[in-house]
N, C-alpha and C positions, 0 to 999 in steps of 0.2 A: 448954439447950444445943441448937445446930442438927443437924442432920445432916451431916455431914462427906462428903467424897469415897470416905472408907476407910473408915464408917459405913454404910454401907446399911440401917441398921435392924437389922443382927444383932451389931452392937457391931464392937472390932477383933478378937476371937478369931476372926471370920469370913474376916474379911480377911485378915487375917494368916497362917492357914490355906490360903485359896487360892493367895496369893501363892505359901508353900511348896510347893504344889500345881505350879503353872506353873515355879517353877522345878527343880523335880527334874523336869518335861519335858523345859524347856530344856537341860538337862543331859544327860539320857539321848538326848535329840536329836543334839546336840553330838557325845556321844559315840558312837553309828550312825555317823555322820558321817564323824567322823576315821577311824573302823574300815574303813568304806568306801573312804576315800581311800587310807588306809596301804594295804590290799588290791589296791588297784588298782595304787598304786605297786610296790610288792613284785611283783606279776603281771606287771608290764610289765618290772623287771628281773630276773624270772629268766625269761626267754624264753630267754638263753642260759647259765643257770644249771645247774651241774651237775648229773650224774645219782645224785651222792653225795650233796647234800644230804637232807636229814629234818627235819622238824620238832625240834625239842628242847625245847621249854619252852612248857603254855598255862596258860593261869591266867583265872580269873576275879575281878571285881568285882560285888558288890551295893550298890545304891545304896539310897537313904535308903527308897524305896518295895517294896522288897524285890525291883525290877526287876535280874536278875541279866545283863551283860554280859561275852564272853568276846572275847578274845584268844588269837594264836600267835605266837610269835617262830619264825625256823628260824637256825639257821648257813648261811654261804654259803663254798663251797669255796672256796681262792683258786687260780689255776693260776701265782702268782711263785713262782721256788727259793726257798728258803730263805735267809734273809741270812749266817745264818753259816755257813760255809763246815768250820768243826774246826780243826784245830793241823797246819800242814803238815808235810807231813815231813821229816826230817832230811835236812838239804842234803848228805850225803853220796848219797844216794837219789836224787838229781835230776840231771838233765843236763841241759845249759846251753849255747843257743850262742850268743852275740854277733859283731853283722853289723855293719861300717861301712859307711851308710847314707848318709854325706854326701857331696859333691860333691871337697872338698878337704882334709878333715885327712885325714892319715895317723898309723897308729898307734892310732884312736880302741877299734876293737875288741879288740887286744892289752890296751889297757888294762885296758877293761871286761871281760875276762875273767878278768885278772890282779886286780883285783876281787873278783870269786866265789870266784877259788881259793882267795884268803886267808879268808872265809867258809866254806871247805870242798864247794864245790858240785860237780861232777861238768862239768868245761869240757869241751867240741870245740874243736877248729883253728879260729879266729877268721878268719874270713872278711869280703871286701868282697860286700855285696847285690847281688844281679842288677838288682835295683830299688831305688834312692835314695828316700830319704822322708823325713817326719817318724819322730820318736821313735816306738816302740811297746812294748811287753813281748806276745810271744803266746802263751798255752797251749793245749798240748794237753789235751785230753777227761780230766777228775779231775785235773788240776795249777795248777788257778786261785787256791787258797790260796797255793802254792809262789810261783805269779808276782807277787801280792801282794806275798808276801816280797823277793821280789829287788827288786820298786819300791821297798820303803823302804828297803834296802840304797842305791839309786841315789836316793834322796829326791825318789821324784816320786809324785803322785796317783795312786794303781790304778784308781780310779774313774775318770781320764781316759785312763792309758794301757793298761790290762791290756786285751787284747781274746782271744778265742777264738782260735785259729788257725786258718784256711783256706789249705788248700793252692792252692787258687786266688788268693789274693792274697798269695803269701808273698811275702817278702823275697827269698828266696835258696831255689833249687829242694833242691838236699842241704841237709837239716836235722839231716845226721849224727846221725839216730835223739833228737834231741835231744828234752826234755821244754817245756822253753822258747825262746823264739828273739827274741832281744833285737836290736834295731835301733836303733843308735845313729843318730839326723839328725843335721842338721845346725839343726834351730832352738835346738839347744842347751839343751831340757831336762832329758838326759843328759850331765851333763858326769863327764868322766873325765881 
């Protein structure tokens, strides 16, 4: 028998040996490597990572050469609200005022208030808007479930129409202390 490539003269347990040799390197290589990288990634984005984060969890690996490899995960704060909002309040609780917003129908905010009341909502005097628009639903500060509520009473998107309120871009300057302030447009996604 010749000598083979994977033979050298010390049979295959040699080879075969080295082999596993090189690759628990490769390996342990490999994985410096990625630690490195994850590391650097991680580094670069918590530059504006909060000052609450911690580490939470590190662990280690050993590999086949009793070469032992360590790791850290951390949590990262999130600074979004929270999605769920809770169970609004009873709509006896809330005040409500709808504004006709559009150029031409008459009537529109009468309606839409006449709406709420049979919902039991707490209405103001139905007013035309200082300022004409599209459709809106606005709330004030801890009433954004409630205005939620009133959109699918009027079956439209919260996620398109519910917006914060600013008194800077209201609708109608007296908000008769209201909690919400509903502005009927005229594109007609409130219809009443």
């Amino acid at each position: 028998m010749t000598t083979g490539a994977h033979d050298a003269g010390g049979g295959f347990g040699r080879s075969a040996g080295a082999n596993v040799a090189r690759g628990v390197m490769v390996i342990v290589g490999a994985v410096i490597i990625g630690l490195l990288l994850m590391n650097r990634g991680l580094s670069d984005n918590r530059a504006g990572a909060s000052a609450t984060d911690e580490p939470t969890e590190a662990t280690a690996t050993t590999l086949a050469d009793d070469t032992t490899v360590s790791s850290q995960s951390t949590t990262t704060a999130t600074t979004e609200p929270p999605t769920t909002l809770g169970a609004p309040r009873d709509p006896s609780e809330v005040a409500v005022l709808v504004v006709n917003g559009t150029e031409n129908l008459k009537g529109v905010a009468g309606r839409g208030t006449d709406i709420l009341k049979t919902s039991n909502y707490i209405t103001r005097e139905p007013k035309n808007a200082d300022v004409n628009g599209p459709s809106v639903i606005l709330y004030t500060d801890g009433y954004q479930a409630e205005a939620n509520a009133v959109a699918a009473i009027y079956g439209v998107d919260p996620a398109t129409y519910v917006q914060p309120f600013d008194p800077a871009s209201s609708p109608i300057a007296d908000t008769q202390e209201a909690n919400i302030v509903v502005r009927i447009g005229n594109d007609g996604v409130i219809q009443v």
